[in-house]
KEKE-3310 file (N, C-alpha, C; in steps of 0.2 Angstrom, whole numbers, plus 5000, padded with zeros to 4 digits):
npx = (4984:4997:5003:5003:5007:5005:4998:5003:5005:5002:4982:4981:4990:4994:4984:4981:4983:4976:4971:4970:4972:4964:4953:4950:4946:4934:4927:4920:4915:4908:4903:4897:4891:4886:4878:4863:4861:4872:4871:4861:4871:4876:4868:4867:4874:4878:4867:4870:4875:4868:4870:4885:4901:4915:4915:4909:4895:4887:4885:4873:4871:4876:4883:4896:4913:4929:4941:4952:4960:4953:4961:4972:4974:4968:4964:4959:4942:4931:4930:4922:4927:4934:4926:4917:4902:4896:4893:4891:4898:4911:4915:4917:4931:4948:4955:4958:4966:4979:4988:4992:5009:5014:5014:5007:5000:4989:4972:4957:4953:4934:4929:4939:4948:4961:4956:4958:4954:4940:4936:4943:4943:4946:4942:4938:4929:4927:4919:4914:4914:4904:4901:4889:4872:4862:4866:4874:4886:4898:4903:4920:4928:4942:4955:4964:4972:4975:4985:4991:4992:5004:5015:5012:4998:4993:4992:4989:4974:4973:4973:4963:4953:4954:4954:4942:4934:4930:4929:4923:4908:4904:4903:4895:4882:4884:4878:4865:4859:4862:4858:4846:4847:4851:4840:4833:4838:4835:4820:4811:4822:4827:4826:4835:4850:4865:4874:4864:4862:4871:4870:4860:4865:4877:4871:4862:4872:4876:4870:4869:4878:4891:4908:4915:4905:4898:4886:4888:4901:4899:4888:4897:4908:4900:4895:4907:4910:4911:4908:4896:4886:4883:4880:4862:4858)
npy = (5098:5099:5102:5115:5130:5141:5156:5167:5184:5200:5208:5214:5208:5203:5189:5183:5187:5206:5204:5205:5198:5201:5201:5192:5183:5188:5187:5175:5178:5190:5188:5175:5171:5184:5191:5187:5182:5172:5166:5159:5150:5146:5137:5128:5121:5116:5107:5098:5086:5076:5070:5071:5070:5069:5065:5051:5051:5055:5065:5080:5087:5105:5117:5124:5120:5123:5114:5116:5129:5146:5156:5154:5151:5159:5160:5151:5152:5151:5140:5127:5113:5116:5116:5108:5099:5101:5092:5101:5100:5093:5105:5114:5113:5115:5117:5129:5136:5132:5121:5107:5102:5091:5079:5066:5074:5078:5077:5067:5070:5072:5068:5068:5060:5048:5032:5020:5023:5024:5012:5001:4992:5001:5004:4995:4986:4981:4971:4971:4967:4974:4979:4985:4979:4985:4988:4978:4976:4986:4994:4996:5006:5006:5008:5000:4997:4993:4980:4983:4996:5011:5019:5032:5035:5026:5033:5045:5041:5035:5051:5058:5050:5051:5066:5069:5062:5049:5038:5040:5045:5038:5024:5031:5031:5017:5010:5013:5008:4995:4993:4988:4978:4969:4968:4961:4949:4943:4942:4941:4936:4924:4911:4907:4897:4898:4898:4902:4915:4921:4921:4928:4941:4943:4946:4956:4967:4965:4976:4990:4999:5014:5004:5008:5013:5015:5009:4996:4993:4990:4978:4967:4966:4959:4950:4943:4940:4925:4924:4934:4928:4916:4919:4924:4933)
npz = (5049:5056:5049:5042:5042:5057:5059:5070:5070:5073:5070:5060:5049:5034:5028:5016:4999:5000:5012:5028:5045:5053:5046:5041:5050:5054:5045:5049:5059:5058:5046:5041:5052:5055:5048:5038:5024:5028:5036:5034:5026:5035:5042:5034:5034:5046:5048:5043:5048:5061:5072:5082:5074:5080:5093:5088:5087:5098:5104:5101:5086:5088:5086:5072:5073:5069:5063:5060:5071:5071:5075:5075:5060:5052:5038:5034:5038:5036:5026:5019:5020:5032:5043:5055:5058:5075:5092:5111:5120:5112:5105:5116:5121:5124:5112:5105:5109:5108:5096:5083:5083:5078:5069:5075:5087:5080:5078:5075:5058:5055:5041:5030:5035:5034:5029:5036:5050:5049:5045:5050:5067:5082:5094:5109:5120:5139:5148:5166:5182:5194:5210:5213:5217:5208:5197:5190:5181:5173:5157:5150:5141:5128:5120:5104:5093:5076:5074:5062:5059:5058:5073:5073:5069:5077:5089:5085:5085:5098:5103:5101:5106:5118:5119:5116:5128:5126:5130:5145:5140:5130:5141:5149:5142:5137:5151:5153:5141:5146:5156:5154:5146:5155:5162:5154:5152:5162:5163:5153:5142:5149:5149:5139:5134:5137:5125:5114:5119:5120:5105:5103:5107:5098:5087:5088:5089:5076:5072:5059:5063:5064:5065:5077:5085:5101:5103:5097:5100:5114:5113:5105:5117:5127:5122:5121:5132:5142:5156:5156:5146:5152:5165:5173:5178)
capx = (4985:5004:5009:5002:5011:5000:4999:5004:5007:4994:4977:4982:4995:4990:4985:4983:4980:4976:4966:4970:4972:4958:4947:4947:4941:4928:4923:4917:4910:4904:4900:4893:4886:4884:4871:4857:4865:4878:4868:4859:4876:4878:4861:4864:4883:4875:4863:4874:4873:4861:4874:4893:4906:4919:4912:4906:4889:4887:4880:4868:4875:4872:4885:4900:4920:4934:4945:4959:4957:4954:4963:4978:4972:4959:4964:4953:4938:4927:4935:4917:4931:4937:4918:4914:4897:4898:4891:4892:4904:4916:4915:4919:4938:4954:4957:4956:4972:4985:4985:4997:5014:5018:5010:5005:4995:4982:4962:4957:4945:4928:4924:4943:4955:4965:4950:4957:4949:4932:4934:4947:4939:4953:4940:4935:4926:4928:4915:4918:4907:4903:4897:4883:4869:4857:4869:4881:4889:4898:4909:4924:4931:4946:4959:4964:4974:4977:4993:4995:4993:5009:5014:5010:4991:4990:4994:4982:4968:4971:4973:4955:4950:4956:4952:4934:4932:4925:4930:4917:4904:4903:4901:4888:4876:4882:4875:4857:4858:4864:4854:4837:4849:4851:4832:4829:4840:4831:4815:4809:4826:4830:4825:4841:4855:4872:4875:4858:4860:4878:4870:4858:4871:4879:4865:4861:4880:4875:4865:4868:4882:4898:4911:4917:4900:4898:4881:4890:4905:4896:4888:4901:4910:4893:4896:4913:4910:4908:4905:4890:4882:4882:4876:4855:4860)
capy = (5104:5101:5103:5122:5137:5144:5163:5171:5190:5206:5207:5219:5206:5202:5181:5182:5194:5210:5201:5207:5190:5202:5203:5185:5182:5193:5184:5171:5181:5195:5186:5170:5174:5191:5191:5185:5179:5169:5163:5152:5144:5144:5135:5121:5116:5113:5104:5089:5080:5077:5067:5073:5064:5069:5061:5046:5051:5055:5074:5082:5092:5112:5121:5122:5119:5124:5110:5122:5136:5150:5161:5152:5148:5163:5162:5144:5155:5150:5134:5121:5108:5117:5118:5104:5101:5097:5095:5107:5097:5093:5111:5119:5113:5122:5119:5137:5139:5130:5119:5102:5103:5085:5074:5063:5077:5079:5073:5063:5074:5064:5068:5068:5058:5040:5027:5017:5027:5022:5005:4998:4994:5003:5007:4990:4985:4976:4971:4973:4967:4979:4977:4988:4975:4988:4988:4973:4976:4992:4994:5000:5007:5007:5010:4994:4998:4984:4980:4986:5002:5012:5021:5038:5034:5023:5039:5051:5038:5038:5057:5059:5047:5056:5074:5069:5059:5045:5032:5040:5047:5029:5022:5032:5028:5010:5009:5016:5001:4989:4990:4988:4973:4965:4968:4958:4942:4940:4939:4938:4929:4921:4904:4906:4896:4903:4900:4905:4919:4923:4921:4934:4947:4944:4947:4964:4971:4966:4981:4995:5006:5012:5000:5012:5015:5012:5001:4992:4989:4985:4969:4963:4965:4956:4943:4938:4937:4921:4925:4939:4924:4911:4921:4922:4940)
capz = (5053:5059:5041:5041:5047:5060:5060:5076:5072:5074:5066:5053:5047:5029:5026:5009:4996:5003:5019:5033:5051:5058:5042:5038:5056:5055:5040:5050:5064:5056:5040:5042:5057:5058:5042:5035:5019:5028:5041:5030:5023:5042:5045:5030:5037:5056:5048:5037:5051:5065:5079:5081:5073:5085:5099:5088:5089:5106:5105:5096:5083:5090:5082:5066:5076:5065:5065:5058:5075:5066:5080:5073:5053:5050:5032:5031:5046:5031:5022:5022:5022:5038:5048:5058:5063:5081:5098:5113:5124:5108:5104:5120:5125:5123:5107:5101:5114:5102:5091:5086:5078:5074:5066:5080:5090:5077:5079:5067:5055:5054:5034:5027:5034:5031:5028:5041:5057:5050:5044:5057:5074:5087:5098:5110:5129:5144:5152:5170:5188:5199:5218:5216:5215:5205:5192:5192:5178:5168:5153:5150:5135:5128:5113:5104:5086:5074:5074:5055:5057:5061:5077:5073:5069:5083:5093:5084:5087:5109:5107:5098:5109:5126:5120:5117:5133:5122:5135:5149:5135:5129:5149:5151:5136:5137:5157:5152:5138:5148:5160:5150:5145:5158:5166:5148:5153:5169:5163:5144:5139:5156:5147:5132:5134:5135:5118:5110:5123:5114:5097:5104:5106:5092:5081:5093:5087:5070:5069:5054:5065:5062:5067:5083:5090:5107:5106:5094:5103:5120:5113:5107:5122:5129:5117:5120:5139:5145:5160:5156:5143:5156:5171:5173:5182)
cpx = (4992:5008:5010:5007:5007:5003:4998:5003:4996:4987:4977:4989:4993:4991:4984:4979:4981:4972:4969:4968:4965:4951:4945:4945:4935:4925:4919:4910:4905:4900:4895:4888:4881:4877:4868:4857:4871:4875:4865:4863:4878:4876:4865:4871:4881:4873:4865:4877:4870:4864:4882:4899:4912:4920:4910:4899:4883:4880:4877:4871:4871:4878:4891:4906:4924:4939:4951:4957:4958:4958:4970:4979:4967:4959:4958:4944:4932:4927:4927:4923:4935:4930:4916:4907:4898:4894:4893:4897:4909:4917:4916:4926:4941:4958:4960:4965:4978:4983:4994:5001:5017:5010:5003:5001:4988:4978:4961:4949:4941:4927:4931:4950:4954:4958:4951:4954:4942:4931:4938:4943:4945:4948:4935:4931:4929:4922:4917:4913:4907:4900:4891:4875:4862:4861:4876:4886:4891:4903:4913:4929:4937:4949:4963:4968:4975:4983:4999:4994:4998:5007:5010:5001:4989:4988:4990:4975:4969:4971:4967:4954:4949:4954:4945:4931:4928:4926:4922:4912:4900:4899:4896:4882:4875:4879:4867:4856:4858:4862:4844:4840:4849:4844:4829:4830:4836:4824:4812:4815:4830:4829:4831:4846:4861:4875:4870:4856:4869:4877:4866:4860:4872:4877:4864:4867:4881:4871:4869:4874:4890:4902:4912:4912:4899:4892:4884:4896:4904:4893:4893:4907:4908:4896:4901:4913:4909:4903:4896:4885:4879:4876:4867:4853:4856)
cpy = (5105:5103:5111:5125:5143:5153:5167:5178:5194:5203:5210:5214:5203:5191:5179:5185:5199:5208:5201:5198:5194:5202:5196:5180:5181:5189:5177:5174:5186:5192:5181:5170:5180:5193:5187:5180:5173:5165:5157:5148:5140:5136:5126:5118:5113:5108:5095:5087:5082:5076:5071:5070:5064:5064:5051:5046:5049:5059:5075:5087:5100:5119:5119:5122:5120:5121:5111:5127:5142:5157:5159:5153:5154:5163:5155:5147:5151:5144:5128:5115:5108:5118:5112:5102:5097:5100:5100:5104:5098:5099:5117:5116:5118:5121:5123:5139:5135:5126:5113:5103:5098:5081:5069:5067:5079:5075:5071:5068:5069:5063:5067:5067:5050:5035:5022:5017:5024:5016:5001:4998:4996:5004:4997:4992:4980:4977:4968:4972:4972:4976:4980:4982:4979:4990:4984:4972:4980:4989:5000:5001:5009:5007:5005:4994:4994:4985:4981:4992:5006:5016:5027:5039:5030:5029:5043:5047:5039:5047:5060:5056:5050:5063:5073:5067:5053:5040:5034:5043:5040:5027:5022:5031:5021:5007:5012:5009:4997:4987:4987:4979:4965:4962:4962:4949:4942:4939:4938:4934:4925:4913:4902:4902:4899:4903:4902:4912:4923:4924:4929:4942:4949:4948:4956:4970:4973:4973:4988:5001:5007:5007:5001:5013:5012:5007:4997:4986:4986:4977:4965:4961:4959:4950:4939:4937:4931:4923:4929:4932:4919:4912:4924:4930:4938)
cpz = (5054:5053:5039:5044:5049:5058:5067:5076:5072:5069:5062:5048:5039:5029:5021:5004:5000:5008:5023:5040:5052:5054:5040:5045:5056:5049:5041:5055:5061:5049:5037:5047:5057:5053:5040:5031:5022:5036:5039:5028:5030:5044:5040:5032:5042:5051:5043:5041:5058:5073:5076:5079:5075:5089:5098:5089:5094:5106:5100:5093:5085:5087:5077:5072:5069:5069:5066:5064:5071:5069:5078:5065:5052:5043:5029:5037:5041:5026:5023:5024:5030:5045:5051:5061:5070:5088:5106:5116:5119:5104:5109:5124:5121:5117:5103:5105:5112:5099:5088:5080:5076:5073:5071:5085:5085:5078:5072:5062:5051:5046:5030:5028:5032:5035:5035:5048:5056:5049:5045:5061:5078:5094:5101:5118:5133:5149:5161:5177:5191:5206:5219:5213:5209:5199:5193:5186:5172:5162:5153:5144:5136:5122:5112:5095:5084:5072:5066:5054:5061:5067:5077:5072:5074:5088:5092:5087:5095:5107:5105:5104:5117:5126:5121:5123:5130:5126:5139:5146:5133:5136:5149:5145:5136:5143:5154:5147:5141:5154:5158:5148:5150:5163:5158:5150:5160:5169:5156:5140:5144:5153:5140:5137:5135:5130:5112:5115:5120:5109:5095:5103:5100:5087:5082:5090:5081:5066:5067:5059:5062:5067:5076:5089:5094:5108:5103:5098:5110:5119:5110:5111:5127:5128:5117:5126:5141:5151:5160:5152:5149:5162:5166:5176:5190)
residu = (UNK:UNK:UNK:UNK:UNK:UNK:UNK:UNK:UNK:UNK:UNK:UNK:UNK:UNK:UNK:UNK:UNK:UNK:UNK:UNK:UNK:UNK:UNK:UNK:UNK:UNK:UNK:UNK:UNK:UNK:UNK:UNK:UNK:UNK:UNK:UNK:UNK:UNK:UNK:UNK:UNK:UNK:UNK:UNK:UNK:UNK:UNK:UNK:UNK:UNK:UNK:UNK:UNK:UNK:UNK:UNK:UNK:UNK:UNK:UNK:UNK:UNK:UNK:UNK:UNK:UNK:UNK:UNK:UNK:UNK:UNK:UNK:UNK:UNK:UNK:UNK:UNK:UNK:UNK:UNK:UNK:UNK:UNK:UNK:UNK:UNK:UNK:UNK:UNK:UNK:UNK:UNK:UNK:UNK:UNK:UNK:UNK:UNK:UNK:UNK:UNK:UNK:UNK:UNK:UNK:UNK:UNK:UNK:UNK:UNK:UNK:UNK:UNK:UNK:UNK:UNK:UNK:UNK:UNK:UNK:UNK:UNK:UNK:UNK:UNK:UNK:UNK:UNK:UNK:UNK:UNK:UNK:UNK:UNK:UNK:UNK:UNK:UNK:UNK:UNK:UNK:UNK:UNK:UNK:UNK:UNK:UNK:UNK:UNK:UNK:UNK:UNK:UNK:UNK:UNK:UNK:UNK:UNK:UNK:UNK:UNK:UNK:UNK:UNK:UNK:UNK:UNK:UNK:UNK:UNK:UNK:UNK:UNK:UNK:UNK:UNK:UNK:UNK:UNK:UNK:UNK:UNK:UNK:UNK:UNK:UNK:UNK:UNK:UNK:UNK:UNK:UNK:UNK:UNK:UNK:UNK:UNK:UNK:UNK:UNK:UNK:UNK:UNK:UNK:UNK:UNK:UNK:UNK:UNK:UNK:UNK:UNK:UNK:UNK:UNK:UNK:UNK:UNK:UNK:UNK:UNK:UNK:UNK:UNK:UNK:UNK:UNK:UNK:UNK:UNK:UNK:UNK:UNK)
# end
């Protein structure tokens, strides 16, 4: 995105070819949207995926996001490589109201960047006590790059991770788990040890996700606590 050169001027300003900033707008608006024919290309983009990959697969995918703002970029308004399916939270900030000049302010695009974002963990927990005794214990996300990936991508990863709120998104999904979790140790696995109550866990994080995803990274947050293994809650 910061490698582009946005187009500021009028809508009559040509983008390329005889295209008109206002006409290759409108070839989203009016095109994809606005018809019958271009509603179904609409319909089959939303639907190549089912959760947000913004977010980490938070939200329900409910509309396309143009990664490239097309109020900036109209000449990609229509680009499938530029159409993100995405949830309504991850699709309604202020993106559209500029857009990033270096390197280090870009969002990481979920389907076409550097392998590392999906098959690095950057994203870990803290499992953390609370005083409330109806929930004695939250997590707290946070951002953890491996020390071989340079600064610039360190950078892009917290600024994904801050524009999307993925710290308190995360929180909140892993408190609903975690409390089903801890209603488990207190009665169907209150007789495990704290190392076959570790192995537990373990096994629970091993489950089928991407590396990043918040139930994933909850147990093993879980897993590495002593203290959480040991305690009978």
């Amino acid at each position: 995105m910061y490698s582009f050169a946005a187009n500021h001027n009028d809508d009559n300003h040509l983008v390329y070819s005889k295209i008109t900033k206002g006409e290759a707008k409108d070839l989203y608006d009016k095109g994809l949207l606005g018809r019958k024919e271009g509603k179904v290309i609409y319909d089959k983009l939303v639907s190549q995926a089912i959760k947000c990959p913004y977010c980490g697969e938070i939200g329900f995918v409910a509309s396309l996001d143009h990664y490239l703002p097309k109020s900036f970029f109209p000449q990609f308004s229509i680009l499938p490589y530029n159409l993100i399916p995405s949830c309504r939270d991850c699709n309604s900030g202020s993106k559209g109201s500029g857009y990033p000049i270096q390197e280090e302010e870009q969002i990481i695009h979920p389907y076409f960047d550097k392998p590392i974002f999906f098959e690095d963990q950057w994203i870990y927990a803290d499992v953390i006590t609370s005083i409330n005794q109806e929930d004695p214990y939250v997590l707290k996300y946070y951002v953890s790059c491996p020390d071989g990936w340079n600064d610039i991508d360190k950078r892009r990863a917290k600024k994904h991770f801050d524009k999307f709120k993925i710290a308190k998104r995360y929180a909140i999904n892993a408190s609903e788990e975690l409390s089903i979790v801890v209603d488990a140790r207190k009665n169907t696995l209150k007789n495990l040890s704290e190392l076959d109550y570790q192995s537990y866990l373990i096994e629970q994080s091993g489950i089928h996700l991407h590396i990043n995803h918040w139930r994933k990274v909850m147990y093993q947050a879980l897993a590495n606590n002593t203290i959480f293994c040991a305690s009978k809650i």
